[in-house]
C-alpha positions in Angstrom: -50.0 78.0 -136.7 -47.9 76.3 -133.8 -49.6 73.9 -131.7 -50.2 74.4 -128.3 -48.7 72.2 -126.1 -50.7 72.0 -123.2 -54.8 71.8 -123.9 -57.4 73.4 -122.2 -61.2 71.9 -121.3 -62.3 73.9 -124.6 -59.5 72.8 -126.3 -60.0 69.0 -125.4 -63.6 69.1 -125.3 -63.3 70.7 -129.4 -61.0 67.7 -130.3 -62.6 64.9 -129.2 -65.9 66.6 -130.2 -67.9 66.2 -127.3 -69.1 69.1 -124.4 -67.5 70.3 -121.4 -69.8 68.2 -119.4 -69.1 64.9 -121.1 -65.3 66.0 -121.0 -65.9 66.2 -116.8 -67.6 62.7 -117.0 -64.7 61.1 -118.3 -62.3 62.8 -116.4 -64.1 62.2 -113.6 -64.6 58.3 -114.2 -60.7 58.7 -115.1 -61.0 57.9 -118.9 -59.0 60.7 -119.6 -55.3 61.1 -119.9 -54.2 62.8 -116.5 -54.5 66.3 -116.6 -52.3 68.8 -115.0 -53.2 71.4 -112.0 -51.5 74.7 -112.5 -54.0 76.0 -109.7 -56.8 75.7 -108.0 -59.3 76.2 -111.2 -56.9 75.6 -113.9 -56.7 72.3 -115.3 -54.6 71.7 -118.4 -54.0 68.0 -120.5 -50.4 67.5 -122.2 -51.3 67.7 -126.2 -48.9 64.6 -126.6 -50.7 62.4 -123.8 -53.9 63.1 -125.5 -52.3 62.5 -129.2 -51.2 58.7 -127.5 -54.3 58.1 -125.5 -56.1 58.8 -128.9 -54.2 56.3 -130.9 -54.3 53.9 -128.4 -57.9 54.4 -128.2 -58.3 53.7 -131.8 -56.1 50.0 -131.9 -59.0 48.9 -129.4 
């Protein structure tokens, strides 16, 4: 199965194991990779910005 590229909420909330709400929380408090607005409602985080952020996360 190919990888998608770009990552929903769902998505990002499933790999990091945590709820929607905590995913807003730490997008809101910007602890999040940036995300990218395709619209008005539809928010979307690069799958290679979250990969990096990950593993950067993990060397703290």
């Amino acid at each position: 199965m190919e990888q998608k590229p770009l990552l929903t909420p769902d998505d990002l909330a499933m790999l990091l194991g945590i709820s929607r709400t905590s995913l807003w929380r730490l997008q809101q408090d910007e602890k999040l990779p940036e995300a990218i607005r395709l619209g008005p409602r539809m928010v979307r985080w690069r799958r290679e910005s979250v990969e990096k952020w990950l593993l950067d996360y993990e060397q703290m």
